[in-house]
N, CA, C and O atoms as a Tinker XYZ file with bonds, in Angstrom:
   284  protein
     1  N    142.785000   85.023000   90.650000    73     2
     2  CA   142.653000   83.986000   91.647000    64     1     3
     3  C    142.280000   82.697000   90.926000    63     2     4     5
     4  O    141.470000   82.674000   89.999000    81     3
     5  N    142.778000   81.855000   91.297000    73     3     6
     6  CA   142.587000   80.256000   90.902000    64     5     7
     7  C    141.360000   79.334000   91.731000    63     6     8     9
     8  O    141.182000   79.507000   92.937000    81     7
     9  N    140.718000   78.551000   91.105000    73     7    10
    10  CA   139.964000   77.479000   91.863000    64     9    11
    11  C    140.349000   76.320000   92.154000    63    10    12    13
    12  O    140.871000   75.759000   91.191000    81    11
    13  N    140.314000   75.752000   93.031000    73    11    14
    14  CA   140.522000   74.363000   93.092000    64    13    15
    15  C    139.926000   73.561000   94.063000    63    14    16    17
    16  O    139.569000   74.370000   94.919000    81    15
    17  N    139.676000   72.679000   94.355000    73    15    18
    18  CA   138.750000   71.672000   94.672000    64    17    19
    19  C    139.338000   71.085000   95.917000    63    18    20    21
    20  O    140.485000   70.645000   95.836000    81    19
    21  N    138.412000   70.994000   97.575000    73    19    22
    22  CA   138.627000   69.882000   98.052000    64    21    23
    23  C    137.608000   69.021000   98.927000    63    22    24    25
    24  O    136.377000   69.027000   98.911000    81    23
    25  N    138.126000   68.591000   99.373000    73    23    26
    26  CA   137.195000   67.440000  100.040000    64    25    27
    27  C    137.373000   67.509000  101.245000    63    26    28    29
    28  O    138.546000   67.718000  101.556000    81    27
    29  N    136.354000   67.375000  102.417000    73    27    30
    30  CA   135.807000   67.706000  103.588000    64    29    31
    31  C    135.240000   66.677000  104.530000    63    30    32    33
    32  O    134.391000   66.055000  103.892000    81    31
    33  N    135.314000   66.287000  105.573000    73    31    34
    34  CA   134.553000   65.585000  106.219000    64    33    35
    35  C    133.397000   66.429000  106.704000    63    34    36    37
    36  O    133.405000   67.639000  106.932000    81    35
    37  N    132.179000   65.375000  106.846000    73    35    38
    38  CA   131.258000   66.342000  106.691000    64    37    39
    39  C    131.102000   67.047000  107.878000    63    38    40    41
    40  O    130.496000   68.102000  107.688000    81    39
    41  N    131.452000   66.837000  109.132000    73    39    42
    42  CA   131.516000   67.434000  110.274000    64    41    43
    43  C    132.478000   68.818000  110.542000    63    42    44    45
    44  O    132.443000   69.631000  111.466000    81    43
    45  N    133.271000   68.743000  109.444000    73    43    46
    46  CA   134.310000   70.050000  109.332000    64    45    47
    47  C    133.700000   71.078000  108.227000    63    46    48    49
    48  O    133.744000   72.307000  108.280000    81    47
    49  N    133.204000   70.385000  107.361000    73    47    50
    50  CA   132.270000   71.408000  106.701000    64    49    51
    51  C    130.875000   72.042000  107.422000    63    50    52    53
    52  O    130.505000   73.187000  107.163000    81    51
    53  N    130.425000   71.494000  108.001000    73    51    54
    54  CA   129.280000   71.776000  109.228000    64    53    55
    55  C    130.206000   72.756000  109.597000    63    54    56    57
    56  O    130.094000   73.769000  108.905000    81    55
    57  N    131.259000   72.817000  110.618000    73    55    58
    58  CA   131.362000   73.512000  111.373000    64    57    59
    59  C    131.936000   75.061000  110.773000    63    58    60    61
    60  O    131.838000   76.119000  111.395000    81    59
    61  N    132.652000   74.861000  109.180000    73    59    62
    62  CA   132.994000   75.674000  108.823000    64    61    63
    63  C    132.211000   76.878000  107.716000    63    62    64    65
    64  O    132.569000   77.844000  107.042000    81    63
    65  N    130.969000   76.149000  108.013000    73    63    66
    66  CA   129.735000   76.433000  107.249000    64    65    67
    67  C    128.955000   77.863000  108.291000    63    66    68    69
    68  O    128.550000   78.992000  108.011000    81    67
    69  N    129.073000   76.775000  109.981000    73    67    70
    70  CA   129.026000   77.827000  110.760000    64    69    71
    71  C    129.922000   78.832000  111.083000    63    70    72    73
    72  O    129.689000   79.697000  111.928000    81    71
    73  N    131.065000   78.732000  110.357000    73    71    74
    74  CA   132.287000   80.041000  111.097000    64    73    75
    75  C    131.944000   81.141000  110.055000    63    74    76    77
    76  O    131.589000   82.258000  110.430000    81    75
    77  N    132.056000   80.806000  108.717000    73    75    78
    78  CA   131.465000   81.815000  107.957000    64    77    79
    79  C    129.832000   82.324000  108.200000    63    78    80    81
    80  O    129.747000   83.551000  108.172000    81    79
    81  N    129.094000   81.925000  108.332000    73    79    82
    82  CA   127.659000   82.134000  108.921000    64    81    83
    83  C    127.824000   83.544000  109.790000    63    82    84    85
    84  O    127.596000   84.688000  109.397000    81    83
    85  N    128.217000   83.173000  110.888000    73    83    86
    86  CA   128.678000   83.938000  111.869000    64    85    87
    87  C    129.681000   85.030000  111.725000    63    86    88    89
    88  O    129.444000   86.160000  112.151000    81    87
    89  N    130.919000   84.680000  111.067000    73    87    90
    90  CA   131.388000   85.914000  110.532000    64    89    91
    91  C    130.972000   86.655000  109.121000    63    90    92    93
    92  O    131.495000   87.564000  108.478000    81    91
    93  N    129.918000   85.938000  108.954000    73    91    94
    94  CA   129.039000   86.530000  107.564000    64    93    95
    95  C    130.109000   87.258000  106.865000    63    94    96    97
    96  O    130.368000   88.461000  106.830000    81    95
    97  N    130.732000   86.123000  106.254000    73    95    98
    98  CA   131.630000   85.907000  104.960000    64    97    99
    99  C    131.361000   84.634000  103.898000    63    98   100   101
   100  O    130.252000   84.177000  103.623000    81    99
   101  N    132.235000   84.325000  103.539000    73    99   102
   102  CA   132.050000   83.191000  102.488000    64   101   103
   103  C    133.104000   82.250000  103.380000    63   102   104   105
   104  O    134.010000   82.545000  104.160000    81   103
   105  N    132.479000   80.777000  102.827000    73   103   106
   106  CA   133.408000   79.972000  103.610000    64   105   107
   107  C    134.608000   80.106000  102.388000    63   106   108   109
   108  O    135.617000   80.434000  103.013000    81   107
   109  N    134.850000   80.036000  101.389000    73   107   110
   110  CA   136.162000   80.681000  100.582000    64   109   111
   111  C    137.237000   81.561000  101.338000    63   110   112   113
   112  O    138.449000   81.362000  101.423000    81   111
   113  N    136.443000   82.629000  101.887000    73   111   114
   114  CA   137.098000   83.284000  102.723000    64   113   115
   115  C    137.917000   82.744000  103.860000    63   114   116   117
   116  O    139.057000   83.089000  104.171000    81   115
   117  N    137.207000   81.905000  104.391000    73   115   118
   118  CA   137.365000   81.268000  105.420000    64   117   119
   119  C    138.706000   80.173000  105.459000    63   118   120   121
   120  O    139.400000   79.758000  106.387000    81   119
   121  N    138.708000   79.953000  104.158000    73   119   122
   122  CA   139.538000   78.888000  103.762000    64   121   123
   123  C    140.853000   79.370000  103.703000    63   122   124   125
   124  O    141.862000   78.794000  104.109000    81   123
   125  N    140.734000   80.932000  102.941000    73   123   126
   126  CA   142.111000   81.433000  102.570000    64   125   127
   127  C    142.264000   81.699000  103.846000    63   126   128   129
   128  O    143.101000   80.869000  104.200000    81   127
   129  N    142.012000   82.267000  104.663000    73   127   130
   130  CA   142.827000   83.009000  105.837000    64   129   131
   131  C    142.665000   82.352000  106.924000    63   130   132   133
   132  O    142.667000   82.936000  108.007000    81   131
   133  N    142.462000   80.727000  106.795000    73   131   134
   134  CA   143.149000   79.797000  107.490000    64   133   135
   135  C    144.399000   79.081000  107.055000    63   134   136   137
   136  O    145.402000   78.809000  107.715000    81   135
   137  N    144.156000   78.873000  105.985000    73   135   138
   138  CA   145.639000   78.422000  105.061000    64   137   139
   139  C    146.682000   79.137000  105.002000    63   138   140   141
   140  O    147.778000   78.623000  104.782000    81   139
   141  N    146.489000   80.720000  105.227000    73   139   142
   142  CA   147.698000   81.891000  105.135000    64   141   143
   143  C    147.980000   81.797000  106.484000    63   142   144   145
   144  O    149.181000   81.983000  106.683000    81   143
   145  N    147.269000   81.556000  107.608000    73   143   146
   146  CA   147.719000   81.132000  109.083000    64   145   147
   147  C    148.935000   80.256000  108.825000    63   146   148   149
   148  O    150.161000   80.375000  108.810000    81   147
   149  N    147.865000   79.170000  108.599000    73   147   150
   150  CA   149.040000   78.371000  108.647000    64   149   151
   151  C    150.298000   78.178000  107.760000    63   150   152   153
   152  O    151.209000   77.364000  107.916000    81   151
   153  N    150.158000   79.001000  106.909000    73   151   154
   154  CA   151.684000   78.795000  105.721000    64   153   155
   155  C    152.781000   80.006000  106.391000    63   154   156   157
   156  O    154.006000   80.113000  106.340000    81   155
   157  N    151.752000   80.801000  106.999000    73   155   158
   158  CA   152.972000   82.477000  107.520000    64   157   159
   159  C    153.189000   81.381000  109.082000    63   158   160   161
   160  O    154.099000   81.809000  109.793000    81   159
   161  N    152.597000   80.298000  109.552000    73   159   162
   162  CA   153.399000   79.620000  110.776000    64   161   163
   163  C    154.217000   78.996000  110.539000    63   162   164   165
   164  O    154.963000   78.861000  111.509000    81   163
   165  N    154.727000   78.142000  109.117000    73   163   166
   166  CA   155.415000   77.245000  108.654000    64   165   167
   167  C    156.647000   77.676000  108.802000    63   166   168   169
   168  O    156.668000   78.796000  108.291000    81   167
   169  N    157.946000   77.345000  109.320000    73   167   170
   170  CA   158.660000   77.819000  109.625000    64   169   171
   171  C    159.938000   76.971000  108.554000    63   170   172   173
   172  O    160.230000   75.834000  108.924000    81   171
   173  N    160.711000   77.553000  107.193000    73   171   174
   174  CA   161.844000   76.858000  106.490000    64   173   175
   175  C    162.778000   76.216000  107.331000    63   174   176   177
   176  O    163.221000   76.655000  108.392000    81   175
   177  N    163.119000   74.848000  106.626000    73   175   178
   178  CA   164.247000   74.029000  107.433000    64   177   179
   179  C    165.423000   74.744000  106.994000    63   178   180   181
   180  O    165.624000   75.581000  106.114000    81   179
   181  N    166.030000   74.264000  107.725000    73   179   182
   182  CA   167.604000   74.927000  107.399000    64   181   183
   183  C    167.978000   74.351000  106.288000    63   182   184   185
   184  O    167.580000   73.240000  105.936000    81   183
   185  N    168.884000   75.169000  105.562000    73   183   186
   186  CA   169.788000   74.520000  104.428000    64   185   187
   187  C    170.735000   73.629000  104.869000    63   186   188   189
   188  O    171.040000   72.687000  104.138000    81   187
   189  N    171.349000   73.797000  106.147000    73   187   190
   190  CA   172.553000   73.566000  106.208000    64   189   191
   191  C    172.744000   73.594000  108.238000    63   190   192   193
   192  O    172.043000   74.121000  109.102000    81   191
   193  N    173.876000   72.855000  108.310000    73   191   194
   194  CA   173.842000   73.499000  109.879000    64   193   195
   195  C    175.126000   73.407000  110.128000    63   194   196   197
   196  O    175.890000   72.633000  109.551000    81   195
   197  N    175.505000   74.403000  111.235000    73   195   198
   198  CA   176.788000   74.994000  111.461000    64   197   199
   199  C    177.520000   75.830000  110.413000    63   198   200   201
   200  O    178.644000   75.642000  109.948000    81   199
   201  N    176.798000   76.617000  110.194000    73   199   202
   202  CA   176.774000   78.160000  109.765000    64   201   203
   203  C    177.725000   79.101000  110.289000    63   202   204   205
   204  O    178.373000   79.765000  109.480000    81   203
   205  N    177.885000   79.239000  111.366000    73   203   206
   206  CA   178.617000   80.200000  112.083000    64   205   207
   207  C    179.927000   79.212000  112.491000    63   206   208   209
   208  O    179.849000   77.986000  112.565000    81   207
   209  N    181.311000   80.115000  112.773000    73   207   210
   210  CA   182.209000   79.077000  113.242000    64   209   211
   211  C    182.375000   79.398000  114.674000    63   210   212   213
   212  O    182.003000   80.500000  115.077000    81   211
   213  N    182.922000   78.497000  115.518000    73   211   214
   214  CA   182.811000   78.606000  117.176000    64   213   215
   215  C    184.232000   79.051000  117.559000    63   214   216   217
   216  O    184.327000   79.394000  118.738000    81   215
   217  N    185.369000   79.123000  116.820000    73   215   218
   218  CA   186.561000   78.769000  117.055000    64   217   219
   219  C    187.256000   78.120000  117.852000    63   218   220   221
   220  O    188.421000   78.400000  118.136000    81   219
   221  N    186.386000   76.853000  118.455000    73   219   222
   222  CA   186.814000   75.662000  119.115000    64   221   223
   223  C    187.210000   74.638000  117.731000    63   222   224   225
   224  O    186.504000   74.634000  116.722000    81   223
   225  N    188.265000   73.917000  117.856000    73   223   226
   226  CA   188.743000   72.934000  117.248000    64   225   227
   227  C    188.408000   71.911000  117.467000    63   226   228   229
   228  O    188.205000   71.257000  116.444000    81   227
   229  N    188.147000   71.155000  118.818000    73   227   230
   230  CA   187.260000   69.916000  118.739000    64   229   231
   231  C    185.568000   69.892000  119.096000    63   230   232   233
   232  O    184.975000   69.321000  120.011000    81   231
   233  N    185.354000   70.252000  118.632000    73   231   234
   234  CA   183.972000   69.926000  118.427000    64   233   235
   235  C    183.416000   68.945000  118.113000    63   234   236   237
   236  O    182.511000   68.496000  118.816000    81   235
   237  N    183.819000   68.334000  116.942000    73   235   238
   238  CA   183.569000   67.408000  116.363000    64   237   239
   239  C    183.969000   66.198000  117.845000    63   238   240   241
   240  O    183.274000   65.215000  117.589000    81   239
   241  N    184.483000   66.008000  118.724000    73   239   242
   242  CA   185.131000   65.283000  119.755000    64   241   243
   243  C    184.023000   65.453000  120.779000    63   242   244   245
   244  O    183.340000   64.566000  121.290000    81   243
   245  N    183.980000   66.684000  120.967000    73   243   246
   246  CA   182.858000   67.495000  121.873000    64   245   247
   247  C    181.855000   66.185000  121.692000    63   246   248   249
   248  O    181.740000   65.201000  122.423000    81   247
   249  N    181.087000   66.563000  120.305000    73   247   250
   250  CA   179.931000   65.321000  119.799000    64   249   251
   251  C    180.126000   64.153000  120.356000    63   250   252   253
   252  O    179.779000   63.876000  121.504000    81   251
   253  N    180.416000   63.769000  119.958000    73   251   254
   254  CA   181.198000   62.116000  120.034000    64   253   255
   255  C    181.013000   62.007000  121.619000    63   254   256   257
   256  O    180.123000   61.209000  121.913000    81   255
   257  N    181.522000   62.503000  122.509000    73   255   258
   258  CA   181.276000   62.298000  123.483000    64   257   259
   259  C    179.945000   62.232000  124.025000    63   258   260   261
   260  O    179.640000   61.339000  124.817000    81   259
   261  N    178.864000   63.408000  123.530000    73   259   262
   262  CA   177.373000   63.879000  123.876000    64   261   263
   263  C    176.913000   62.096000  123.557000    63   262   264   265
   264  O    176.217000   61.582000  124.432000    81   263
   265  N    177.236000   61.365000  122.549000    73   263   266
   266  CA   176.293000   60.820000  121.926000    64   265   267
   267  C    176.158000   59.299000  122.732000    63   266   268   269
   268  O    177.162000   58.800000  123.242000    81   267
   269  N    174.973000   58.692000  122.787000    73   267   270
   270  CA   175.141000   57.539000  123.543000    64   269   271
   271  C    175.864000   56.201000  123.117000    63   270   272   273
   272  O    176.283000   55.936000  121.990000    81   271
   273  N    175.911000   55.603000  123.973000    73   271   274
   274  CA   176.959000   54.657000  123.602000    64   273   275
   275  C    176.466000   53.063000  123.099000    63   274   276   277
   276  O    175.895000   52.609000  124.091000    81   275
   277  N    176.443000   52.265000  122.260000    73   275   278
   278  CA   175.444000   51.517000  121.375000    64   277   279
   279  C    176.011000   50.652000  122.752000    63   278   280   281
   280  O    176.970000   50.794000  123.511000    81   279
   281  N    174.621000   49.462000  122.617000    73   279   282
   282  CA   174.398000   48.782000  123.409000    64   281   283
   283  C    175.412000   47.276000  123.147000    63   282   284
   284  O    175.333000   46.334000  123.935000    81   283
């Protein structure tokens, strides 16, 4: 495991001072398995779009139409 350093407002460290307290852990702890929350929520952008084919031919026309019309 690696260390690294951050910085806190002090009202978020208060409070996260109390979450470990209470779940009588380490706030370390606390840190990782909020950060793994949020990285397993992060959801990858697409590479690419229109992936699949529709076998409609105008589509591209389709668009064009959806899109608004400049002022």
């Amino acid at each position: 495991m690696t260390r690294t350093t951050i910085s806190l407002p002090e009202d978020l460290l208060h409070r996260l001072r109390l979450v470990a307290a209470n779940r009588r852990t380490s706030m370390a702890t606390v840190i990782r398995e909020a950060v793994e929350r949020e990285l397993d929520a992060e959801r990858p952008q697409p590479r690419s779009l229109g992936v699949a084919e529709s076998g409609l031919r105008d589509t591209s026309e389709q668009a064009s139409d959806l899109r608004p019309k400049p002022r």
